[in-house]
C-alpha positions as CSV (number, residue, x, y, z in Angstrom):
1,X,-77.8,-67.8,10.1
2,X,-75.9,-70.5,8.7
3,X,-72.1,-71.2,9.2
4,X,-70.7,-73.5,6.4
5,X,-67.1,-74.5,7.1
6,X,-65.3,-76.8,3.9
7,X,-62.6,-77.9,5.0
8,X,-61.0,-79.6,2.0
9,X,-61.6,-76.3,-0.2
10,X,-60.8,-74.4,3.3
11,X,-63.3,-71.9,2.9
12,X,-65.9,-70.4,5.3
13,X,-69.1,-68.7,4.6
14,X,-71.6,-66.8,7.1
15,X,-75.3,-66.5,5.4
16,X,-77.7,-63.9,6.9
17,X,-81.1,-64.6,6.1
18,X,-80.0,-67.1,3.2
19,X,-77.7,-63.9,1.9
20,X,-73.7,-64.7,1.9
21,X,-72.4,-62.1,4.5
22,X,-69.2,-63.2,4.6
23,X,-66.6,-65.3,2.9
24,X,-63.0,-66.4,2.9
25,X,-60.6,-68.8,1.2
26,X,-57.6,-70.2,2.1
27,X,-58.3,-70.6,5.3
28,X,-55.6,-72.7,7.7
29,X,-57.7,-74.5,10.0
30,X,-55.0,-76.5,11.5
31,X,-55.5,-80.1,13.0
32,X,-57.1,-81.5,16.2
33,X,-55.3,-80.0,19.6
34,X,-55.8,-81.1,22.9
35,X,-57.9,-77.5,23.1
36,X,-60.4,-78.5,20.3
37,X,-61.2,-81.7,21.4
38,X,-61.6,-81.5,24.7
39,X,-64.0,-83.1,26.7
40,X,-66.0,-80.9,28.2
41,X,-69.4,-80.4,27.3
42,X,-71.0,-79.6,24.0
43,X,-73.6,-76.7,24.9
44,X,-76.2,-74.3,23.1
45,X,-76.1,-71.0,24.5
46,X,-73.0,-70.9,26.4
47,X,-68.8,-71.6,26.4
48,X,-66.4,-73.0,28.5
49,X,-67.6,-76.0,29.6
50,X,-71.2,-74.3,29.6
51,X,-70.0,-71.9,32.2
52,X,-69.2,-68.7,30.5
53,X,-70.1,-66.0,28.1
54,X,-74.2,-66.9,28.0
55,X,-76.3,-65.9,25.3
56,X,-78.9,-63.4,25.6
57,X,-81.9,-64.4,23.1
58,X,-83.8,-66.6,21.3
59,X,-82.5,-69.7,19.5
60,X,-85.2,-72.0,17.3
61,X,-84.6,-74.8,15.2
62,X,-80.4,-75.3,15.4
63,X,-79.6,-77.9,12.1
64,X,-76.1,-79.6,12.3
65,X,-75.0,-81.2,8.7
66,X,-72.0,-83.2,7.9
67,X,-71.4,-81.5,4.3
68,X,-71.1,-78.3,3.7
69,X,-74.5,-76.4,1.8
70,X,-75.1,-74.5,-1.2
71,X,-75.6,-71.4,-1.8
72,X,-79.4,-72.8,-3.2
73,X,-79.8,-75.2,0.2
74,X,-79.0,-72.0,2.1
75,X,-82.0,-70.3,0.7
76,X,-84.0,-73.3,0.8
77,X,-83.6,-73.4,4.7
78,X,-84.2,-69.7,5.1
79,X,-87.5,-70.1,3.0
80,X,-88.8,-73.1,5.0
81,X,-87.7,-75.9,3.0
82,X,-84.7,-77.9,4.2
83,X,-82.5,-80.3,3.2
84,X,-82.1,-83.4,5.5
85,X,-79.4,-84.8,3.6
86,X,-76.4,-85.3,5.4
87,X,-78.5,-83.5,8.7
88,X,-76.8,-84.8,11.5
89,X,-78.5,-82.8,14.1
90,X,-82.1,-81.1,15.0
91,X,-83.2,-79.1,18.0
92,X,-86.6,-77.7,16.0
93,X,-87.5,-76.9,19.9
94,X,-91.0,-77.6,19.0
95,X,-92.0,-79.7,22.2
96,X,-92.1,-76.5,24.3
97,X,-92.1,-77.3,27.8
98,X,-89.5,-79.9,29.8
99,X,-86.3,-80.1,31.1
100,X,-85.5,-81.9,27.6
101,X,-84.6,-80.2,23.9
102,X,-84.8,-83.5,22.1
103,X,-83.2,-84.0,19.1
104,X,-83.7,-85.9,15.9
105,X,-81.3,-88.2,16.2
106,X,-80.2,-89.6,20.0
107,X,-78.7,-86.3,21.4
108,X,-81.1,-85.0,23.2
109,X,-80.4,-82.0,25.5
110,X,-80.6,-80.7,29.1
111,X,-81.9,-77.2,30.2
112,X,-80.1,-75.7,33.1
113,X,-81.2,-72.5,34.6
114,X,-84.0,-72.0,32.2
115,X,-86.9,-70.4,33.8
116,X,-90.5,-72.9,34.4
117,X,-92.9,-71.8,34.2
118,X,-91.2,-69.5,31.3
119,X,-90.8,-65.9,31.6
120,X,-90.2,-63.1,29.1
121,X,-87.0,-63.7,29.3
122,X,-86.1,-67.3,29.9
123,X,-87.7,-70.5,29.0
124,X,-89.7,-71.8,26.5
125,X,-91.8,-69.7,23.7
126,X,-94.6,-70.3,21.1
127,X,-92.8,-67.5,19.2
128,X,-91.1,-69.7,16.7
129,X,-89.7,-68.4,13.7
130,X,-90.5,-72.3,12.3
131,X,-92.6,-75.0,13.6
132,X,-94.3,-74.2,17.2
133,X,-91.1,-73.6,19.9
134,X,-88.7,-71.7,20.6
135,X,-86.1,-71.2,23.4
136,X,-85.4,-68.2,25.3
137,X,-81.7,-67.3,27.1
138,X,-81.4,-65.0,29.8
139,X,-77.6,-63.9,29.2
140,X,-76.5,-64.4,32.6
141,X,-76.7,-68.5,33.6
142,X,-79.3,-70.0,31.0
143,X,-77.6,-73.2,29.0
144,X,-78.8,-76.0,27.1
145,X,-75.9,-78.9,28.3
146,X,-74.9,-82.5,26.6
147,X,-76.7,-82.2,23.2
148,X,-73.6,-84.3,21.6
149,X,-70.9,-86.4,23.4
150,X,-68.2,-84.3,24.7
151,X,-66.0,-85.6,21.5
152,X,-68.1,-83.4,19.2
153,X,-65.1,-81.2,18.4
154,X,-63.5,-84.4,17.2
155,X,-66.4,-85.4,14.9
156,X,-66.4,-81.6,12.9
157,X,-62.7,-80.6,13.6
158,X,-60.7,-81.2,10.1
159,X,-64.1,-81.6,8.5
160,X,-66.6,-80.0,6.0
161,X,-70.0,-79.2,8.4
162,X,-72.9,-76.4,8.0
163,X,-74.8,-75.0,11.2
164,X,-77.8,-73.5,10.4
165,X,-80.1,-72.2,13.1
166,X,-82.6,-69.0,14.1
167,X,-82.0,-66.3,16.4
168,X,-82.8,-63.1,17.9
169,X,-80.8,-61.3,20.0
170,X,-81.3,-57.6,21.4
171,X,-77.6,-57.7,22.4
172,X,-74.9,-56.8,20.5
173,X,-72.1,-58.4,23.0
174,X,-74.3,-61.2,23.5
175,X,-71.8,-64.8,24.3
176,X,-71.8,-67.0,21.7
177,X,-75.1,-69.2,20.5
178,X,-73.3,-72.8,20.0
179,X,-70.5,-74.2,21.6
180,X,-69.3,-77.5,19.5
């Protein structure tokens, strides 16, 4: 999936499996509040200060840019070949065991509640959709906590960003994947 937000041409596109799913223009996306720039914590795999709404799944390889992607990079990241211009952010997830979910640049992250050894359903997997890692949530306390510094919301608010990232979920009310 990959979320591309512009927010000078205010638009918002959703791409499923390097296919647009969903588009809209004219979008309003207001200006930094108190409620979007918070300071709490800037999680994968759960909300509210990473204490709410966990996801239930598998996330691999979570790409952060500071530009929003074409249509052609789009499909270039769901056929294995990604752009690192303007990449910001990479948890490939390929170093498959640890506490730690490093990432390319300096914001590496903490797992809380992640199961180690790794079970079926928590912890660490060599079923990667790319490179050799993966990382399993439970759905019910499982988090990866403090991969940016809490003003993260300030950095991407009132500006153009992509998210592109793997997952698999069985769920269909499963809480949200990433928390900015």
């Amino acid at each position: 999936m990959v979320a591309v937000v512009d927010y000078t041409a205010k638009t918002e596109k959703i791409y499923v499996n390097g296919v647009l799913k969903s588009s809209s223009s004219g979008k309003s996306f207001g200006s930094n509040t108190s409620s979007n720039t918070s300071s709490t914590n800037s999680c994968i795999g759960a909300e509210d200060d990473c204490a709410a709404n966990y996801f239930k799944g598998s996330i691999d390889d979570l790409r952060v840019y500071n530009r929003a992607l074409s249509a052609a990079e789009v499909t270039n990241i769901f056929n294995g070949s990604p752009s690192s211009s303007g990449l910001v952010d990479l948890w490939d997830f390929d170093q498959t065991s640890g506490t730690t979910a490093t990432d390319s640049g300096t914001y590496n992250g903490t797992l809380t509640n992640i199961a180690s050894p790794s079970l079926v359903s928590s912890g660490w997997t060599t079923s990667a959709h790319i490179g050799s890692g993966a990382i399993v949530f439970d759905g019910s306390d499982d988090y990866l906590a403090n991969i940016r510094p809490s003003n993260i919301r300030t950095t991407i608010a009132n500006s153009t960003y992509s998210i592109a990232l793997w997952f698999k979920t069985s769920s269909s009310s499963s809480g949200p994947i990433a928390m900015f």
